[in-house]
C-alpha positions in Angstrom: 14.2 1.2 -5.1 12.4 -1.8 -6.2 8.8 0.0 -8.1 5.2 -1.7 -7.7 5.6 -1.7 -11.4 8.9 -3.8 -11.1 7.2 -6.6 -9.1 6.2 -9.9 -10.3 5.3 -12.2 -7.4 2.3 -11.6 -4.9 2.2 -12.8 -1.4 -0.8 -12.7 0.5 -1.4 -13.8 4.4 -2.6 -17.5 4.8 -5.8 -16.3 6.3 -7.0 -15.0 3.3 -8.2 -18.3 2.2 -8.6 -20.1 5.4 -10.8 -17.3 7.2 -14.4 -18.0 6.0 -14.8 -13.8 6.1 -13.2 -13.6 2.7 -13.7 -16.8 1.3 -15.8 -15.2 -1.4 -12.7 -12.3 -2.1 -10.3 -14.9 -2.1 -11.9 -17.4 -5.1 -12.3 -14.5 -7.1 -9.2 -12.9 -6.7 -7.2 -16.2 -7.3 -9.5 -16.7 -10.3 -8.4 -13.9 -11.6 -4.5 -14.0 -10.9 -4.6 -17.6 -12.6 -6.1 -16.2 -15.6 -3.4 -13.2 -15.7 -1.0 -16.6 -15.0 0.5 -14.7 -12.3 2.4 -16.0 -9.5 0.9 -16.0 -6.1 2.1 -17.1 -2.8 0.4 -17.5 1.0 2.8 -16.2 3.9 2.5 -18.5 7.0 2.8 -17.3 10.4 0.2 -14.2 10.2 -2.4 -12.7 12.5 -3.9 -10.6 10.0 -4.3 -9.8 6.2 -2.8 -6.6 6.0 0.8 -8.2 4.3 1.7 -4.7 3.0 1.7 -3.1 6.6 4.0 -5.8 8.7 6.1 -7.4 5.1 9.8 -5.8 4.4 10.4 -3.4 1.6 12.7 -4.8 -1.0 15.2 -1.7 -2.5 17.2 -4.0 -4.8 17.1 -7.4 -5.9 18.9 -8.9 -2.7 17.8 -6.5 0.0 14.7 -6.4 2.4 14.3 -3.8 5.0 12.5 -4.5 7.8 11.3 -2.0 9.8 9.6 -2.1 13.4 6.0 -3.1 13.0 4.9 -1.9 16.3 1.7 0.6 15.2 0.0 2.6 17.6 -3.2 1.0 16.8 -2.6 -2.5 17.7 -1.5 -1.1 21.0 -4.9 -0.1 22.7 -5.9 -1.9 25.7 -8.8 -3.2 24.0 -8.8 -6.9 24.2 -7.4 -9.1 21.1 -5.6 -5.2 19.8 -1.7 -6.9 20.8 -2.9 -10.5 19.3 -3.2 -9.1 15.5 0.1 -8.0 15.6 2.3 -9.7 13.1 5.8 -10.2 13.5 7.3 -10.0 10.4 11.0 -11.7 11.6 9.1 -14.9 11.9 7.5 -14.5 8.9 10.5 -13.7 7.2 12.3 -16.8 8.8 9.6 -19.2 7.5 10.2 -17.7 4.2 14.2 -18.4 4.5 14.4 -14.4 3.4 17.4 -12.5 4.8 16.5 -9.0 5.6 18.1 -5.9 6.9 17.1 -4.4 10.2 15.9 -1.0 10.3 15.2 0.8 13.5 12.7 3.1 11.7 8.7 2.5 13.2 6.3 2.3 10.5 3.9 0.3 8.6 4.7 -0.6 5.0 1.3 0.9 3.9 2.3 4.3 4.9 5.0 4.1 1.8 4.2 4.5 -1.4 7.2 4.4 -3.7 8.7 5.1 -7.3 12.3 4.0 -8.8 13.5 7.2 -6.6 10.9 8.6 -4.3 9.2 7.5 -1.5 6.0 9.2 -0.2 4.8 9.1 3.5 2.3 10.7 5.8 3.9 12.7 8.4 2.5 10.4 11.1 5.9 8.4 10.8 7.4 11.9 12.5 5.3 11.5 15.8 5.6 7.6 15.7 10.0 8.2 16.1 10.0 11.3 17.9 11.7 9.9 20.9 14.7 8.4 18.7 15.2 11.3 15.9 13.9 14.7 15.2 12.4 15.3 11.6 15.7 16.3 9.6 17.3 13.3 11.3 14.6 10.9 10.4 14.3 12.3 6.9 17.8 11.5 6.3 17.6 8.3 8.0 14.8 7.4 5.6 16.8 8.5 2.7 19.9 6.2 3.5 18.0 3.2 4.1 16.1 3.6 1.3 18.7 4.6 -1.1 16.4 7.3 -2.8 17.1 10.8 -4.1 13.2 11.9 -2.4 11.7 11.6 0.8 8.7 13.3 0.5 6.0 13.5 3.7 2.4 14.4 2.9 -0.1 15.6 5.8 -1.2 12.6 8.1 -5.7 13.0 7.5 -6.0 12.6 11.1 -9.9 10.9 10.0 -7.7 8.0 8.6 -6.5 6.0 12.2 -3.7 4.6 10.8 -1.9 7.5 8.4 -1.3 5.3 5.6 -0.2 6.8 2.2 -1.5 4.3 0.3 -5.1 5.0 -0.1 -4.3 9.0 -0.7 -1.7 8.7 -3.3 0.2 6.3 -6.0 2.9 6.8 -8.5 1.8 6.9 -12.5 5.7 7.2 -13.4 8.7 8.4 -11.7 7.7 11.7 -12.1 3.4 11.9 -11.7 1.7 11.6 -8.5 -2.0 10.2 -8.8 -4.2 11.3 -5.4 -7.5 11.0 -4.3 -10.1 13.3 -4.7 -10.6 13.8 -1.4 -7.6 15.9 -1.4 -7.9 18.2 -4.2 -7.9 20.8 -1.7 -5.0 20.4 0.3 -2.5 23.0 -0.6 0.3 21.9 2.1 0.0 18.1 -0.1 0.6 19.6 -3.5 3.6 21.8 -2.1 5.4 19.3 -0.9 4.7 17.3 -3.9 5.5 20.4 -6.2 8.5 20.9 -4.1 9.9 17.5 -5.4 9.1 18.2 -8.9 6.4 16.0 -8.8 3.3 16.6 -10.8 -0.3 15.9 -10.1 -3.3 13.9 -10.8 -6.6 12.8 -9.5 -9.3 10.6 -9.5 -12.4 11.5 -8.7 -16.2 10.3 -10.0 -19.3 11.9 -11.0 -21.9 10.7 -9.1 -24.9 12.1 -7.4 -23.7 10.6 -3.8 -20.4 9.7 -3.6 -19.9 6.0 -1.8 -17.9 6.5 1.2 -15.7 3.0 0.0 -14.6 5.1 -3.0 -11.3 5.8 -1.4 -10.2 2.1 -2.3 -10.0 2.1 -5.8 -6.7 4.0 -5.2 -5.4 1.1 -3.1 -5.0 -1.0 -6.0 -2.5 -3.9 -6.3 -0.4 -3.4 -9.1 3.1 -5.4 -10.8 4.9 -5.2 -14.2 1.9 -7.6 -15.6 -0.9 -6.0 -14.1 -3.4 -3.9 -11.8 -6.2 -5.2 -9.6 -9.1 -2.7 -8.8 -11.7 -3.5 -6.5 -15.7 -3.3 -7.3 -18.2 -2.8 -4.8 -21.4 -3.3 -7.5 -21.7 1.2 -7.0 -21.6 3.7 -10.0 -18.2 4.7 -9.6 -17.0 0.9 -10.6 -16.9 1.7 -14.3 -15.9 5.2 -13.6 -12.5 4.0 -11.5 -11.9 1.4 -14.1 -12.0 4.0 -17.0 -9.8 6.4 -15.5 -7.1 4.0 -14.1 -7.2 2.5 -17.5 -6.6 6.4 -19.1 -3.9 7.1 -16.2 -2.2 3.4 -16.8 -2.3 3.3 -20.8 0.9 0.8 -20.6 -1.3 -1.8 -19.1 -4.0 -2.2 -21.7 -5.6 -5.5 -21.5 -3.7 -5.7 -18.0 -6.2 -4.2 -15.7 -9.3 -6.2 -13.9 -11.9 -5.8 -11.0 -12.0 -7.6 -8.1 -15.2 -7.8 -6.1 -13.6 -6.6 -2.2 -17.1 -5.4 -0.5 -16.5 -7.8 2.3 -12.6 -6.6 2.5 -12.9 -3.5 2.6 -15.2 -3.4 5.4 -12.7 -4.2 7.9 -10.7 -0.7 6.9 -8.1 -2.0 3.8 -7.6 -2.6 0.2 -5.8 -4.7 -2.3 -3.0 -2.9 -2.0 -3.0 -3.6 1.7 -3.4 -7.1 1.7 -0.9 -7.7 -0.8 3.0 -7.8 -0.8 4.4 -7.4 -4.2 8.1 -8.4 -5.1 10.6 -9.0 -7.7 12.1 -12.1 -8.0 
C-alpha cells in the first residue's frame, strides 16, 4: 500500500481555483506549495472539491483502485444532492490513468492507511450489506488492498458521512494518532489494540474548545511535507506544536494554511486533496 508519507504529487479539483468561495484558500495554499516546490496538479471534470472522497487509491506504483463513489449523502432528494456527484471514471479517463474496478462502496475519505493497514469506520458495513456480510467484506477489503490489517473503527453517527479521516491518522506503521474527541471510546482503542496498534492524541488546552478543531487532524501530508489548517483560534499554535512533536521527521516540513472558509462547507485538507506517488 502506497503511504501518505510515500506520496509526492498533489491533485486538487479544478474548482478549487475557479470557484470564487475559496479563492482566498486557494492563493495561499498554492503559495505555499510553490515555496515547499511541490508538485501540484488541478483534476478536470469535477463537481466538487472533495478529490480524496471520489479519486482511486493507488496500492503500488502501477495500480489504482477505484471503488463505487455512490455515498448515501449525495442521494437525498434534496435538489442539486445527485449533481455534486463526481464520477471518478471520467476523471480518471481525462487523466489517461488505468485503474482497477472494485465493486466495494465507499468514499476514499473513510480510509486512512499505513504501508500495511488500512483504517475504516464501520459505516462501509451498512453501505455493502446487500452484496457481502462483514467477514466477507473484510476479506474482500483485504485482497484488494493487499494489506496484512483491515481494521474498522465505530462510525460517530454526529459525523453524516463516516469518514475516518478526521478521527484518526497514522504516525508510522505501527502508532495511531486520534482525535480527542475520542479519548473515551473503548470499542475504538480495542480494535486498534487488537491490531497491535498503539495510541495517540491530540487534543488542546483551551478554555472553550472551537468546534472546527476536528480539522487539524485532516491534514494533507507527502514524503516532503504536512499542511495544517489555521482558523486565527488558540488551538492554531497548539496543533502546530504537537503535530510538529508527533512528526519529528518533518522538521522544517510542516506549515499552516488559513482553511476558515473551507472548512465551513464540512471538509479538510486532507479531503480536498489526492496525494500520489509518481
Amino acid at each position: 500500500m502506497i503511504s501518505d508519507k510515500d506520496t509526492n504529487t498533489i491533485y486538487f479539483s479544478k474548482l478549487l481555483k475557479t470557484d470564487p468561495r475559496f479563492s482566498e484558500t486557494s492563493k495561499q495554499l498554492i503559495s505555499t506549495l510553490d515555496d515547499f516546490g511541490t508538485k501540484y496538479e488541478f483534476l478536470p471534470d469535477t463537481k466538487d472539491i472533495w478529490a480524496r472522497d471520489y479519486m482511486p487509491i493507488q496500492i503500488n506504483d502501477d495500480t489504482y483502485i477505484e471503488y463505487r463513489f455512490d455515498p448515501d449523502y449525495l442521494q437525498k432528494a434534496s435538489k442539486g444532492s445527485r449533481d455534486l456527484k463526481t464520477y471518478p471514471d471520467i476523471v480518471c479517463d481525462s487523466l489517461k490513468l488505468q485503474t482497477e474496478k472494485s465493486d466495494i462502496i465507499m468514499d476514499g475519505g473513510n480510509v486512512v492507511k499505513s504501508t500495511d493497514c488500512i483504517i475504516l469506520t464501520d459505516k462501509i458495513v451498512k453501505e455493502n450489506q446487500l452484496s457481502y456480510s462483514k467477514n466477507e467484506l473484510i476479506k474482500k477489503l483485504h485482497d484488494t488492498f493487499q494489506v496484512d490489517k483491515v481494521v474498522l473503527i465505530p462510525w460517530d453517527k454526529l459525523v453524516e458521512y463516516g469518514h475516518s479521516d478526521g478521527m484518526i491518522r497514522f504516525i508510522d506503521n505501527n502508532t495511531v494518532l486520534i482525535n480527542h474527541y475520542y479519548k473515551n471510546d473503548t470499542v475504538m482503542k480495542h480494535r486498534l489494540r487488537q491490531a497491535g496498534l498503539k495510541t495517540e492524541f491530540i487534543d488542546y488546552k483551551v478554555k472553550k474548545k472551537d468546534k472546527r478543531n476536528w480539522a487539524y487532524l485532516n491534514f494533507l501530508q507527502t514524503k516532503d511535507l504536512i499542511l495544517l489548517p489555521k482558523f486565527g483560534i488558540e488551538e492554531d499554535g497548539q496543533a502546530l506544536e504537537q503535530i510538529e512533536s508527533f512528526y519529528p521527521d518533518y522538521k522544517g516540513r510542516i506549515a499552516q494554511v488559513e482553511m476558515t472558509d473551507i472548512v465551513g462547507f464540512g471538509g479538510g485538507l486532507n479531503c480536498m486533496s489526492w496525494t500520489t506517488k509518481e
